[in-house]
C-alpha positions in Angstrom: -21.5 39.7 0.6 -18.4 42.0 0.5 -18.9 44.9 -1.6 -16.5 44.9 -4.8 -13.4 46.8 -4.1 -10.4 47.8 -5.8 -8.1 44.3 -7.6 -11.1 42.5 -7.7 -12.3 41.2 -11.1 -16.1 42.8 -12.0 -18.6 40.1 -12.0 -20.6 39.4 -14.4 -24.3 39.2 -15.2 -27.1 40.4 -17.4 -28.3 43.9 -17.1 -31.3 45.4 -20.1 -31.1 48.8 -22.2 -32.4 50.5 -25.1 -30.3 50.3 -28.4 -29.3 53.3 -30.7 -32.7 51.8 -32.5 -34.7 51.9 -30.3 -35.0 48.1 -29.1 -34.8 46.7 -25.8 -31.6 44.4 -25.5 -30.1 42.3 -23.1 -26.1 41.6 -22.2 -24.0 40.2 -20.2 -21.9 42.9 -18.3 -18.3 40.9 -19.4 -19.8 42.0 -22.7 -19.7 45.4 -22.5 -16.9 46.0 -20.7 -14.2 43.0 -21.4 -10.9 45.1 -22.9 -11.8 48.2 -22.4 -11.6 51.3 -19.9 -14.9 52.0 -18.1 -17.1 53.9 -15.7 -19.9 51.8 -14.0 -21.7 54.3 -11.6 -24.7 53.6 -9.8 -27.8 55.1 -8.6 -30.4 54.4 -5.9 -32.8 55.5 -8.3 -34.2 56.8 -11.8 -36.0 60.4 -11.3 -34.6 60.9 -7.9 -33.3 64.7 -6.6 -29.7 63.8 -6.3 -29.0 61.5 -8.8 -31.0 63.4 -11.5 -29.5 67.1 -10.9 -26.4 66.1 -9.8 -24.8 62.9 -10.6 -25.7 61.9 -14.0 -25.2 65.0 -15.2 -21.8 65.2 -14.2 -20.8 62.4 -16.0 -22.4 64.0 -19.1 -20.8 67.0 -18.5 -17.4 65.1 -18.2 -17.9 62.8 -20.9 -15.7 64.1 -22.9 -13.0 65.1 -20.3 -13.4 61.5 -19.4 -12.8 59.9 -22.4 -9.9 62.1 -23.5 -8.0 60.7 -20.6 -9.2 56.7 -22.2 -12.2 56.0 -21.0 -13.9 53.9 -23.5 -17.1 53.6 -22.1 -19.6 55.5 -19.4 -22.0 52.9 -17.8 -25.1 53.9 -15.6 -26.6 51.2 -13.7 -29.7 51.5 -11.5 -32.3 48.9 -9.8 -35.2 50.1 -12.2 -36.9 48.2 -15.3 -35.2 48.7 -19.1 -38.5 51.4 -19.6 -38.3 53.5 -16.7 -34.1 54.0 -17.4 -35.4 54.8 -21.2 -37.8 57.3 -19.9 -35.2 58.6 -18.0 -32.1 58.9 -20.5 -34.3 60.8 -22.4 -34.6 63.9 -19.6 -31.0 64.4 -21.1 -31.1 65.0 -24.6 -27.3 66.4 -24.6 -26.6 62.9 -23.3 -24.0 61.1 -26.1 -21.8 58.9 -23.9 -24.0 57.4 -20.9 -25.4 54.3 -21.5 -28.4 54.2 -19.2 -28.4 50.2 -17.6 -31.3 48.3 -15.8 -31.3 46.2 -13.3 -34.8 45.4 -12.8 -34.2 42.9 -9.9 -31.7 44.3 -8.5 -29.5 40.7 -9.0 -26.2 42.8 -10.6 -26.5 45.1 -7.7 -26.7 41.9 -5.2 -23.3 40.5 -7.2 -21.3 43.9 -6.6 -22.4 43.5 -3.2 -23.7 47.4 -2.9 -27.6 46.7 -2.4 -29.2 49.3 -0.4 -32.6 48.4 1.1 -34.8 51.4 1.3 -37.8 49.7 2.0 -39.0 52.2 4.9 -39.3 54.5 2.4 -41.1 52.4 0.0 -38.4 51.7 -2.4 -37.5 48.5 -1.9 -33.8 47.2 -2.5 -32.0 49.3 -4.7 -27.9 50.6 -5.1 -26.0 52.3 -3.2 -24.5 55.2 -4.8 -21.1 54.2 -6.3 -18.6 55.0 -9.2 -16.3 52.3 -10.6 -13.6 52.4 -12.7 -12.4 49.3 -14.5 -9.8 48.1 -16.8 -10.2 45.3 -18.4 -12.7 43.7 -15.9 -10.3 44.4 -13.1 -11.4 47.3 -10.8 -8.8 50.3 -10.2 -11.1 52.7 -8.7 -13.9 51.5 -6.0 -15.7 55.1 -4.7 -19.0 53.5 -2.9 -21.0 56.3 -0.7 -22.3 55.5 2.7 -26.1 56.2 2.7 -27.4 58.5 0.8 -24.5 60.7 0.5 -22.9 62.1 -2.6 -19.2 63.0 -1.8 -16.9 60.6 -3.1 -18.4 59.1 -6.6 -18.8 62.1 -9.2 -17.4 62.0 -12.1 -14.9 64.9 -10.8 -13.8 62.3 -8.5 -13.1 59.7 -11.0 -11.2 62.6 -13.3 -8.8 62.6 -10.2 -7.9 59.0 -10.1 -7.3 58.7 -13.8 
């Protein structure tokens, strides 16, 4: 499958996350994003070096940078179960803004077309690393790494395009 790219309209499909109250929810992506300005970034994985000291931190950082120029929403997707990504959101108490997403099967990931298969490494399929912006379902921005590389999907690089 192609990877998504800019014009195309974000697909849809179910991803998990904790709620403000602590209680595991499920929604449709369409959901969550329909009518609004959005980030969707991924991650090959929760607790990893790069994404974990350098990526999601970023977009906390620039959360508010970000939404000053109308982002709505900050979205963090990654091929892990709704528990580990809880674990994980809670590393970053100074987090407000990122809502941390799961994709436990890695089916979301499979529909942008960005899966990454790490299985020599014992990870199995997961994402490639990759920053989205969309409007309104439609994607403006499309900022997909090759590999394991971090160079073109920070949230810097998004604060350029807007």
């Amino acid at each position: 499958m192609a990877p998504i790219a800019v014009g195309d309209s974000l697909p849809d499909g179910i991803v998990a996350y904790f709620d403000e109250n602590d209680q595991l929810q499920q929604a449709s992506v369409h959901s969550l994003v329909a009518g609004k300005k959005v980030v969707l970034f991924g991650v090959p994985g929760a607790f990893t070096p790069t994404c974990s000291t350098k990526h999601v931190p970023g977009f906390i950082e620039k959360s508010g940078d970000l939404k000053a120029k109308g982002v709505n929403d900050i979205l963090l997707i990654s091929v892990n179960d709704p528990f580990v990504m809880k674990a994980w959101s809670k590393t970053y108490p100074e987090n407000k803004d990122v809502k941390f997403l799961a994709d436990g099967s890695a089916a979301y990931t499979h529909a942008l077309g960005l899966e990454l298969d790490l299985s020599e490494k014992g990870l199995g399929i997961r994402s490639k690393r990759f920053a989205l912006l969309v409007d309104n379902l439609k994607v403006v921005v499309a900022n997909i790494e090759a590999g394991g590389e971090f160079t073109v999907s920070s949230a810097e690089d998004i604060l350029k395009a807007l």
